[in-house]
N, CA, C and O atoms as a Maestro MAE file, in Angstrom:
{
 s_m_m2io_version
 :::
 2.0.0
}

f_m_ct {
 s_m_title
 :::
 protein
 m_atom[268] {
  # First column is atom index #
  i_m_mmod_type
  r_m_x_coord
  r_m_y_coord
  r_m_z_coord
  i_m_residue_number
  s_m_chain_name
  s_m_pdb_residue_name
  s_m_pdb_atom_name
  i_m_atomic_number
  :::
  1 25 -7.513 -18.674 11.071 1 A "UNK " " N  " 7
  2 3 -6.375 -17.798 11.320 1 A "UNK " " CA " 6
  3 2 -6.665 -16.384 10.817 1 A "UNK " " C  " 6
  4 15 -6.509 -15.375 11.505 1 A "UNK " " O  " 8
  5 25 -7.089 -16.400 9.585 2 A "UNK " " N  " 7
  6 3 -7.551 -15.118 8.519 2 A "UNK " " CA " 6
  7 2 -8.418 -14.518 9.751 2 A "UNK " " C  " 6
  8 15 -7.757 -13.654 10.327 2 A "UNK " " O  " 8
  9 25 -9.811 -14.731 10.380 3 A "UNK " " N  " 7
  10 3 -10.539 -14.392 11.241 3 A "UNK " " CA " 6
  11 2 -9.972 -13.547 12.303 3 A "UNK " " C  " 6
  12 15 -10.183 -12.354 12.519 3 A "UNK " " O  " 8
  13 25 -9.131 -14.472 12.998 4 A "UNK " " N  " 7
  14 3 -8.587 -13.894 14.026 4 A "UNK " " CA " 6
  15 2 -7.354 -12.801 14.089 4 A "UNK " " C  " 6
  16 15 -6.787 -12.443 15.121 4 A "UNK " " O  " 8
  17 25 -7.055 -12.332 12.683 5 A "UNK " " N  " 7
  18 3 -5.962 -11.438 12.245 5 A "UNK " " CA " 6
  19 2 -7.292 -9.919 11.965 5 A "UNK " " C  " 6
  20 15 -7.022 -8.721 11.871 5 A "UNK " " O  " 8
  21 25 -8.545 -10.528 11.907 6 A "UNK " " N  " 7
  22 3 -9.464 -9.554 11.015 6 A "UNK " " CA " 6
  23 2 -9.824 -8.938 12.394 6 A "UNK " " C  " 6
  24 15 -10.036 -7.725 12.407 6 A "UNK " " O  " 8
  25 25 -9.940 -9.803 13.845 7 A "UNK " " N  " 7
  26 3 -10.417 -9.588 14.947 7 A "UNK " " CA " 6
  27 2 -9.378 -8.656 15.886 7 A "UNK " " C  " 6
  28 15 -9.692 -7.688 16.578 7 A "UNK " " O  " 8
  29 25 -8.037 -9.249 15.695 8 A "UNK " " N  " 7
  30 3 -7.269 -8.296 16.108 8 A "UNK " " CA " 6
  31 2 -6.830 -7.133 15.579 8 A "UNK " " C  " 6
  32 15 -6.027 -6.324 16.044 8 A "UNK " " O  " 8
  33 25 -7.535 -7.123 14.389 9 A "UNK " " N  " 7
  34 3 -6.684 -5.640 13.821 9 A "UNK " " CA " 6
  35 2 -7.971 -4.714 14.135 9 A "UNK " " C  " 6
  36 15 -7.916 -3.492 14.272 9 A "UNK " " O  " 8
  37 25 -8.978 -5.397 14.212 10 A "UNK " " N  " 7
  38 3 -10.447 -4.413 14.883 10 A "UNK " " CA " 6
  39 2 -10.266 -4.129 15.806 10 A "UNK " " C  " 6
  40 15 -10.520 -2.939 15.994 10 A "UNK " " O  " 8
  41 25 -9.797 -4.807 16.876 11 A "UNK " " N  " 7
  42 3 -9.571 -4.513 18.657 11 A "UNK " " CA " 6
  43 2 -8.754 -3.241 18.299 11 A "UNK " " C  " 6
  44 15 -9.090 -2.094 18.595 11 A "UNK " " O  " 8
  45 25 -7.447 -3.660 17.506 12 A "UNK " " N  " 7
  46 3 -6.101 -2.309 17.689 12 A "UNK " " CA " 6
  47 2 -6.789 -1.715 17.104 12 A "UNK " " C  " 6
  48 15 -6.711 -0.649 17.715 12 A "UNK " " O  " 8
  49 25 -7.814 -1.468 15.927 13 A "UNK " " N  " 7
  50 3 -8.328 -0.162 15.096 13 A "UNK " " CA " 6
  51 2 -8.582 0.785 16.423 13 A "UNK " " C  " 6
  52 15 -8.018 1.852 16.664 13 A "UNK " " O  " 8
  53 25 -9.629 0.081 17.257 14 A "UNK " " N  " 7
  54 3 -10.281 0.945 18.191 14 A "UNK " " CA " 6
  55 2 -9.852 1.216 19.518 14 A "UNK " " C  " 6
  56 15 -10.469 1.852 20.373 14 A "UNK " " O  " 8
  57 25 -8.574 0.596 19.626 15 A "UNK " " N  " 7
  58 3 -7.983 0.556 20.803 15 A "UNK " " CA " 6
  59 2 -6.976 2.213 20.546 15 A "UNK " " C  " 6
  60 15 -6.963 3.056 21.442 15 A "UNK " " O  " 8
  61 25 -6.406 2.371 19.547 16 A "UNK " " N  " 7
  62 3 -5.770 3.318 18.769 16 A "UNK " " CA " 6
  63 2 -6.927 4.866 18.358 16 A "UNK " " C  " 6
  64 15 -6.575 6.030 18.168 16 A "UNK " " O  " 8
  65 25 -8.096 4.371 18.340 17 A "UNK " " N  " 7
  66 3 -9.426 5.302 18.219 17 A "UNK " " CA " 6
  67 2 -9.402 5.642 16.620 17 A "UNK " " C  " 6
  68 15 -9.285 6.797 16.212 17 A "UNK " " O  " 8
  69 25 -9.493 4.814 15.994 18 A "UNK " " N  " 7
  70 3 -9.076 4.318 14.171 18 A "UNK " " CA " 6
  71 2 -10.769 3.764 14.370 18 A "UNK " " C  " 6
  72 15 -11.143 2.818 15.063 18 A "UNK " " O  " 8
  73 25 -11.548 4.614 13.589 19 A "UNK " " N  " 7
  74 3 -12.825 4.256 13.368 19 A "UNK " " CA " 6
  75 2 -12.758 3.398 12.041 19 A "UNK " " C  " 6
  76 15 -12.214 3.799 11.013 19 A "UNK " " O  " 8
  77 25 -13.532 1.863 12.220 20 A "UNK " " N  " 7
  78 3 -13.365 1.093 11.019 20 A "UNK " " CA " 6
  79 2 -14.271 0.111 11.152 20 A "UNK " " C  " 6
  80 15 -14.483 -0.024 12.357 20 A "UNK " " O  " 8
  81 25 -14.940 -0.674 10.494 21 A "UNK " " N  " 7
  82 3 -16.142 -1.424 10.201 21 A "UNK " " CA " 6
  83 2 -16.258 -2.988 9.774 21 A "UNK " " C  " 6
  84 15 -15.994 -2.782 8.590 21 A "UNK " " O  " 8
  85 25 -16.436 -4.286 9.829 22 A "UNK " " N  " 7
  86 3 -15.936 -5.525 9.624 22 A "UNK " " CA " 6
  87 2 -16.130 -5.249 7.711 22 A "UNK " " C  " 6
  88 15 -15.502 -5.916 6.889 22 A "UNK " " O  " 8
  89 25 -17.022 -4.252 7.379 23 A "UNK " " N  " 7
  90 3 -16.848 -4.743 6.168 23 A "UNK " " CA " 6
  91 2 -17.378 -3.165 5.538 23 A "UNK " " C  " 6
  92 15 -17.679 -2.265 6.322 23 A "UNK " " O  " 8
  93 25 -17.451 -2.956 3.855 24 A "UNK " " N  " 7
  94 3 -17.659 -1.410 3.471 24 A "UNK " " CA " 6
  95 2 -19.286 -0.916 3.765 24 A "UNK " " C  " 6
  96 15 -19.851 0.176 3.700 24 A "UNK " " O  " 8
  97 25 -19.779 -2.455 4.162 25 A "UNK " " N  " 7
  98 3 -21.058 -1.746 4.305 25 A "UNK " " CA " 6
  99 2 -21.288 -2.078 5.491 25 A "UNK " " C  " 6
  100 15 -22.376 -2.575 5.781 25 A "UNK " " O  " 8
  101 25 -20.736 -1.964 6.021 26 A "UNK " " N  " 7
  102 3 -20.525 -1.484 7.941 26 A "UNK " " CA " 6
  103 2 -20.062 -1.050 8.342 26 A "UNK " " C  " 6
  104 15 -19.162 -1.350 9.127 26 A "UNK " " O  " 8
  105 25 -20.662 0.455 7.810 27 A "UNK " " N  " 7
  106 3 -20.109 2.068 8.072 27 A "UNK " " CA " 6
  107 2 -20.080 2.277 9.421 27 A "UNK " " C  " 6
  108 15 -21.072 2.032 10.109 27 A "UNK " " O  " 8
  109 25 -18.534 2.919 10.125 28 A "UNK " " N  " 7
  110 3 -18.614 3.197 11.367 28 A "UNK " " CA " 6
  111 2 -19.160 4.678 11.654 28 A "UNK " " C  " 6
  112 15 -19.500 5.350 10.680 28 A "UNK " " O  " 8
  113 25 -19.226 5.033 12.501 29 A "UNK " " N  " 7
  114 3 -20.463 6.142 12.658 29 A "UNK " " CA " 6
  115 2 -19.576 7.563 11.988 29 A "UNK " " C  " 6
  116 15 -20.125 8.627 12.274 29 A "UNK " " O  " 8
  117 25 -18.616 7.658 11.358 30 A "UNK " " N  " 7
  118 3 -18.324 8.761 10.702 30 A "UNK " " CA " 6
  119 2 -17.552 7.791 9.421 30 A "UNK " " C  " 6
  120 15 -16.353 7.513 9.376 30 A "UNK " " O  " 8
  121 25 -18.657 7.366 8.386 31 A "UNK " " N  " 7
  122 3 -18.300 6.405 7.083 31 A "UNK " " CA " 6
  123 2 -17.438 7.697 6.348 31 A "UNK " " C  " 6
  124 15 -18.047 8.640 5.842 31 A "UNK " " O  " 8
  125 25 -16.353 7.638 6.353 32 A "UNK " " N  " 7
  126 3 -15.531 8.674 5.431 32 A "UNK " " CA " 6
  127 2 -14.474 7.455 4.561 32 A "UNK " " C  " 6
  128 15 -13.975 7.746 3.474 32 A "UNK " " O  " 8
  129 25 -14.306 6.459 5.045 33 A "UNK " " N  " 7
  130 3 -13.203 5.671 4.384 33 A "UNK " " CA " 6
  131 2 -13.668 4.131 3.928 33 A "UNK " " C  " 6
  132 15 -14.070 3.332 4.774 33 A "UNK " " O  " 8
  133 25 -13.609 3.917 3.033 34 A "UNK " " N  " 7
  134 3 -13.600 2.317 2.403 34 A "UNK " " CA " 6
  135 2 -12.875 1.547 3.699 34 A "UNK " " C  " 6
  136 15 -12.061 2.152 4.397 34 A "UNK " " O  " 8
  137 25 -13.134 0.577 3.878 35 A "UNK " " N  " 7
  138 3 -12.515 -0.653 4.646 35 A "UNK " " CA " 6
  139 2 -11.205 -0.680 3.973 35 A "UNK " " C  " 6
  140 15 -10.416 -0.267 4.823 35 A "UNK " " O  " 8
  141 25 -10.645 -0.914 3.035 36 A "UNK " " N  " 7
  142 3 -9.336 -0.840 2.655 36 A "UNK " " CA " 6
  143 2 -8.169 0.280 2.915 36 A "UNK " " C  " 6
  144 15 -6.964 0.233 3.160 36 A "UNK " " O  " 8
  145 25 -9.320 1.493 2.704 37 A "UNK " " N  " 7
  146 3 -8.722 2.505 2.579 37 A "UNK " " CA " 6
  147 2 -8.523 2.998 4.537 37 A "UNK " " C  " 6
  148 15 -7.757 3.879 4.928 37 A "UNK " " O  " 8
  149 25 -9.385 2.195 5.402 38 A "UNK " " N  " 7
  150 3 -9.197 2.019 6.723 38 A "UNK " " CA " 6
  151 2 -8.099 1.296 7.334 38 A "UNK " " C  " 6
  152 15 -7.425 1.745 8.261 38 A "UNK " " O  " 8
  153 25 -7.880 -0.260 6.586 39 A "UNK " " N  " 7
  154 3 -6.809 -0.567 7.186 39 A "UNK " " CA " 6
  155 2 -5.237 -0.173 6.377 39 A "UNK " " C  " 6
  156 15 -4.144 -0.699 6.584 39 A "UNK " " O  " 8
  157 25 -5.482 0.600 5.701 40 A "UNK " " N  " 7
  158 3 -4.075 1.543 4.833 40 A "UNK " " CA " 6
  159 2 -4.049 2.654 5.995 40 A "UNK " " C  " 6
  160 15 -2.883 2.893 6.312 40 A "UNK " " O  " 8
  161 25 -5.081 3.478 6.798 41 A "UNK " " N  " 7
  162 3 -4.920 4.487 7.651 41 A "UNK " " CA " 6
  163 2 -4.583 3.957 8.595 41 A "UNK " " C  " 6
  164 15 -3.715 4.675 9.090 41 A "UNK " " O  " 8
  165 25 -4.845 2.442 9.652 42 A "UNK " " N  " 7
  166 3 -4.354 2.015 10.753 42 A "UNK " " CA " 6
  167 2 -3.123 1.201 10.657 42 A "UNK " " C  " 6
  168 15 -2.455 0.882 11.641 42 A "UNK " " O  " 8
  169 25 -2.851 0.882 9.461 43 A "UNK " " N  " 7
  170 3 -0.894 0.848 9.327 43 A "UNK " " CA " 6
  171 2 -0.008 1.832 9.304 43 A "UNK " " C  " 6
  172 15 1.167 1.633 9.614 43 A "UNK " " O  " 8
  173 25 -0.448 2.958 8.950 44 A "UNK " " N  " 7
  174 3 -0.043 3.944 8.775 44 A "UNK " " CA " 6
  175 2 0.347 4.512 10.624 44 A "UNK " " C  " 6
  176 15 1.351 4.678 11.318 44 A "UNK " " O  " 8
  177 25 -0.831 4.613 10.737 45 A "UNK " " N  " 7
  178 3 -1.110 4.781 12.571 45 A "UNK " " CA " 6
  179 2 -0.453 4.324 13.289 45 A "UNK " " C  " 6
  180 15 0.142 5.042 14.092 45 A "UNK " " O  " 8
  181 25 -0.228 2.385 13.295 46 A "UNK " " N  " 7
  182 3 0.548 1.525 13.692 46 A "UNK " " CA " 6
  183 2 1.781 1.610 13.410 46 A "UNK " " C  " 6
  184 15 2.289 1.110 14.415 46 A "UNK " " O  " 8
  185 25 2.802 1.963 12.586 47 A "UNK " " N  " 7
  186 3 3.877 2.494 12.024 47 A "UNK " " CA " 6
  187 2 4.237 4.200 12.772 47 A "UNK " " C  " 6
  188 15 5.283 4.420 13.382 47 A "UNK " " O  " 8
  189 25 3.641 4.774 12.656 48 A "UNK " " N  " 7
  190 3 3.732 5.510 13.640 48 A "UNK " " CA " 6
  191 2 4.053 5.787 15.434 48 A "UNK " " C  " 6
  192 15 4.772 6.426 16.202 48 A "UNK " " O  " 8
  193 25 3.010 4.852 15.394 49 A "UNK " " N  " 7
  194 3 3.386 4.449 17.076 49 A "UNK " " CA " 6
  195 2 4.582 4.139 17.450 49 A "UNK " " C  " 6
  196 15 5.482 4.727 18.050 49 A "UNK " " O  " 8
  197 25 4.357 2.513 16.726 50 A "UNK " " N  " 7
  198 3 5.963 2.166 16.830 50 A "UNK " " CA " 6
  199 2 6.818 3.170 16.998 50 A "UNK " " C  " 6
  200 15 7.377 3.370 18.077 50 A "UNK " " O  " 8
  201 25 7.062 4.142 15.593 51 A "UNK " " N  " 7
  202 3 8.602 5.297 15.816 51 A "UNK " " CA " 6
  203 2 8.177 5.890 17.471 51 A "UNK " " C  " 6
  204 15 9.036 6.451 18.153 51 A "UNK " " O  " 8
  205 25 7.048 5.722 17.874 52 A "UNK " " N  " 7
  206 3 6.857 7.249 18.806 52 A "UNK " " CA " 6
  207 2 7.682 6.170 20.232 52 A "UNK " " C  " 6
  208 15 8.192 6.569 21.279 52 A "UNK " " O  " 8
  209 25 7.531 4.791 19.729 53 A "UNK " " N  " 7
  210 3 7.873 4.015 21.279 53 A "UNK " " CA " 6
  211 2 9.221 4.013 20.963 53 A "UNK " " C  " 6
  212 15 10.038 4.518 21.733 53 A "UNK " " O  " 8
  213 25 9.523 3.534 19.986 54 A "UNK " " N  " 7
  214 3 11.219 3.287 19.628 54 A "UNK " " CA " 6
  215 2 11.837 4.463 20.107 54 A "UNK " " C  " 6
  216 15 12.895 4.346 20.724 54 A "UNK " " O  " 8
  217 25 11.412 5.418 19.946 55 A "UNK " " N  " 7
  218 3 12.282 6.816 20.057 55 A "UNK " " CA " 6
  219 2 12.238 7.263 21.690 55 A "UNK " " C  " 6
  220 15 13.051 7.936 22.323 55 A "UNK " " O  " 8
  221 25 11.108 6.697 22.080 56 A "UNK " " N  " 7
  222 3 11.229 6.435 23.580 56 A "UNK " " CA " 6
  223 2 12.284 6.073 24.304 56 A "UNK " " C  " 6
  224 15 13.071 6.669 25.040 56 A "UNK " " O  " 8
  225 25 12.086 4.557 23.813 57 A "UNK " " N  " 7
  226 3 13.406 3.550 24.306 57 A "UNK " " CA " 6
  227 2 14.565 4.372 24.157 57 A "UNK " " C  " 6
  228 15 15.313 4.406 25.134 57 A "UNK " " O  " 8
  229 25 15.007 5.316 22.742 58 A "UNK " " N  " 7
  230 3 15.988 5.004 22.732 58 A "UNK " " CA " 6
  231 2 16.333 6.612 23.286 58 A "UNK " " C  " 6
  232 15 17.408 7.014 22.839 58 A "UNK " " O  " 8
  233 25 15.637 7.567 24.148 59 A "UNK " " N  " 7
  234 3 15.384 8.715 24.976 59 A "UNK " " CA " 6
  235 2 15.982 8.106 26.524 59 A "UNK " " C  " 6
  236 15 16.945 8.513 27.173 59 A "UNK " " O  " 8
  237 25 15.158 7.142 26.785 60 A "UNK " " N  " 7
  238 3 15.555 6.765 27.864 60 A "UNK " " CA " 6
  239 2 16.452 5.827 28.325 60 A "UNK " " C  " 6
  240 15 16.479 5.361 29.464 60 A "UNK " " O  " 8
  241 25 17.338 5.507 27.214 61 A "UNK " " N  " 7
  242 3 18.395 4.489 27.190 61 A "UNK " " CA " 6
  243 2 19.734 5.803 27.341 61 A "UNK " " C  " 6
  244 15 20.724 5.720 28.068 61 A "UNK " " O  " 8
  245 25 19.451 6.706 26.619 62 A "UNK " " N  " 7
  246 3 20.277 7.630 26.629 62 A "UNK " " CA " 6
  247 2 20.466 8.255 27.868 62 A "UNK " " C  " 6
  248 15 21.543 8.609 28.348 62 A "UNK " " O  " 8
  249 25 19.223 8.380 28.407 63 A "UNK " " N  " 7
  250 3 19.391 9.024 30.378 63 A "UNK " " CA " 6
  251 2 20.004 8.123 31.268 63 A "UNK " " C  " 6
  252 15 20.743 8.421 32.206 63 A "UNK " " O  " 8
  253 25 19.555 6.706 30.818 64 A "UNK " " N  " 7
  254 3 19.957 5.674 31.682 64 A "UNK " " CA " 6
  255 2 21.592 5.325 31.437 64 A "UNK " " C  " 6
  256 15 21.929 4.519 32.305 64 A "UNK " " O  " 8
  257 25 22.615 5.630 30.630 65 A "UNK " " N  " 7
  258 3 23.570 5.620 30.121 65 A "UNK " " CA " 6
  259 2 24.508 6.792 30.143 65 A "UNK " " C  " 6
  260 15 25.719 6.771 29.918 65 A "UNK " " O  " 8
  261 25 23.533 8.112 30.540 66 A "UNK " " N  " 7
  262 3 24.452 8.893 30.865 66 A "UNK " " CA " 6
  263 2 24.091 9.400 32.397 66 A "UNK " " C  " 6
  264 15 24.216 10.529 32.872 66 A "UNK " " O  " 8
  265 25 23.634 8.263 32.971 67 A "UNK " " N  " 7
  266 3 23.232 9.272 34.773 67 A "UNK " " CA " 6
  267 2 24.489 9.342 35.680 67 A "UNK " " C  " 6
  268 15 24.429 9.900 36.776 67 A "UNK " " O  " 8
  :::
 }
 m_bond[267] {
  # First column is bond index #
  i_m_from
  i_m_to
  i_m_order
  :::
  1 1 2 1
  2 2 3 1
  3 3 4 2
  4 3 5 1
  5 5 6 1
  6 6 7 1
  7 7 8 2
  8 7 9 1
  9 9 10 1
  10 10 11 1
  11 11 12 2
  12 11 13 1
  13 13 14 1
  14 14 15 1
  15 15 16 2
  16 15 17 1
  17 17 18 1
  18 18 19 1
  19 19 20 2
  20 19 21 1
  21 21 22 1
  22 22 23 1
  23 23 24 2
  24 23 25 1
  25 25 26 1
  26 26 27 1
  27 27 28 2
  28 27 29 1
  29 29 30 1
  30 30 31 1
  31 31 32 2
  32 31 33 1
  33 33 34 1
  34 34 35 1
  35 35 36 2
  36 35 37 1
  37 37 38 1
  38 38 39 1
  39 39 40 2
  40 39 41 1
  41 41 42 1
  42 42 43 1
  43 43 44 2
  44 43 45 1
  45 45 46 1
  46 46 47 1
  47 47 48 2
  48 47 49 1
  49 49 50 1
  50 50 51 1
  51 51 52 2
  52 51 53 1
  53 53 54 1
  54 54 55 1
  55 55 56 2
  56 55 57 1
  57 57 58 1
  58 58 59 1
  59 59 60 2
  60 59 61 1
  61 61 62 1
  62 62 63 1
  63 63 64 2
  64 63 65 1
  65 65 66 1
  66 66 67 1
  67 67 68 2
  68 67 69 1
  69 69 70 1
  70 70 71 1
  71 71 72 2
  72 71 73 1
  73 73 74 1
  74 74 75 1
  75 75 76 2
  76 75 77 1
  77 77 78 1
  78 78 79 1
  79 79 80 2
  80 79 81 1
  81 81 82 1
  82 82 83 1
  83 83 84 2
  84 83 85 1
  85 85 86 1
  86 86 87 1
  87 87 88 2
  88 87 89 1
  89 89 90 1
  90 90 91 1
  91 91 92 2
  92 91 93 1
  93 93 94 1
  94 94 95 1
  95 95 96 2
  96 95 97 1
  97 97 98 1
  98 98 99 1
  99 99 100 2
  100 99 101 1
  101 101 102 1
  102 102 103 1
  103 103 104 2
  104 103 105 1
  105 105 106 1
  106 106 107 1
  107 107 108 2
  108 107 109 1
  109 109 110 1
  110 110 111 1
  111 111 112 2
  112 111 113 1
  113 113 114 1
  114 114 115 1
  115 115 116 2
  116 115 117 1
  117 117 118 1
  118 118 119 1
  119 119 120 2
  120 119 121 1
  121 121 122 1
  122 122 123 1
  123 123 124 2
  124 123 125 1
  125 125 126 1
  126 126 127 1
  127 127 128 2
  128 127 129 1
  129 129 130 1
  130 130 131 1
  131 131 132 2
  132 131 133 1
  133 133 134 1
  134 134 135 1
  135 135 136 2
  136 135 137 1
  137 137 138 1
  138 138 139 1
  139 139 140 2
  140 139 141 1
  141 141 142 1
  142 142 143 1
  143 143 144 2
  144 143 145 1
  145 145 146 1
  146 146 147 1
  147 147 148 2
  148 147 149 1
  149 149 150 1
  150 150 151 1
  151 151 152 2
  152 151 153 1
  153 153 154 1
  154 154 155 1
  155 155 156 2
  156 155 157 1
  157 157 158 1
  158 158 159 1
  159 159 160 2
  160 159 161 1
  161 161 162 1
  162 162 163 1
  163 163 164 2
  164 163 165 1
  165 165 166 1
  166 166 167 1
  167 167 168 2
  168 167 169 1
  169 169 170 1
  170 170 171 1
  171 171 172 2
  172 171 173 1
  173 173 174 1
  174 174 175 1
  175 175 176 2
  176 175 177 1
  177 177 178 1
  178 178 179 1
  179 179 180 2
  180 179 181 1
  181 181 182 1
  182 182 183 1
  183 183 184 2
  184 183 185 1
  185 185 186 1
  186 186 187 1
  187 187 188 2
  188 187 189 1
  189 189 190 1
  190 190 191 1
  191 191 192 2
  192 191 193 1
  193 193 194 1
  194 194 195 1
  195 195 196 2
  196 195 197 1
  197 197 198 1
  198 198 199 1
  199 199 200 2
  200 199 201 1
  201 201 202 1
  202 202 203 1
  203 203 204 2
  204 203 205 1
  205 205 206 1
  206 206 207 1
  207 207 208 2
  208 207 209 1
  209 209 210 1
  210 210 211 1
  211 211 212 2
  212 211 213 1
  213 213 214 1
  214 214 215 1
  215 215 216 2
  216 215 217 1
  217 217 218 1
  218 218 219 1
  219 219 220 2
  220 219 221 1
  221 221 222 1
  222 222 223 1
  223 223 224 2
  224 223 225 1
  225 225 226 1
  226 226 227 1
  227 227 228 2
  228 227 229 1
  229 229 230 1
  230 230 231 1
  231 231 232 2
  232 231 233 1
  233 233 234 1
  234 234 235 1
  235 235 236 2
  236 235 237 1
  237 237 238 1
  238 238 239 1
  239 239 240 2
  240 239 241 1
  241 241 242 1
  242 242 243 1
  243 243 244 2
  244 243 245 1
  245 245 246 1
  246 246 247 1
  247 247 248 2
  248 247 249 1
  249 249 250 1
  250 250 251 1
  251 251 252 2
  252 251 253 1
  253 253 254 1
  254 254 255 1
  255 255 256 2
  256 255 257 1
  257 257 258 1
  258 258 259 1
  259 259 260 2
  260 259 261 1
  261 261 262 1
  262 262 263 1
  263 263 264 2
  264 263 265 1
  265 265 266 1
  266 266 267 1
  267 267 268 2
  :::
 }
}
């Protein structure tokens, strides 16, 4: 289970363009961040998004409610 949480948060690292490495000494080609200190920047990222979609929804709930 652990694996496949480690596999999907690699897909979203790079799907998001969050450069990050399976481990600290598998520096991605611009090594600026610890692996920890990588997946603290792609929650951060991920938390972000989210507000940017939520605020979407709730943009276009507002058009759709007042047409």
């Amino acid at each position: 289970m652990e694996q496949m949480l480690r596999s999907m948060e690699k897909i979203w690292a790079r799907a998001t363009g969050h450069l990050m490495g399976s481990t600290d000494s598998d520096k991605p080609d611009v090594p600026i961040l610890t692996l920890r200190e990588a997946r603290i920047a792609l929650y951060l990222k991920t938390f972000w998004t989210v507000i940017h979609v939520i605020t979407c929804v709730f943009i276009i709930a507002n058009v759709i409610r007042h047409w």
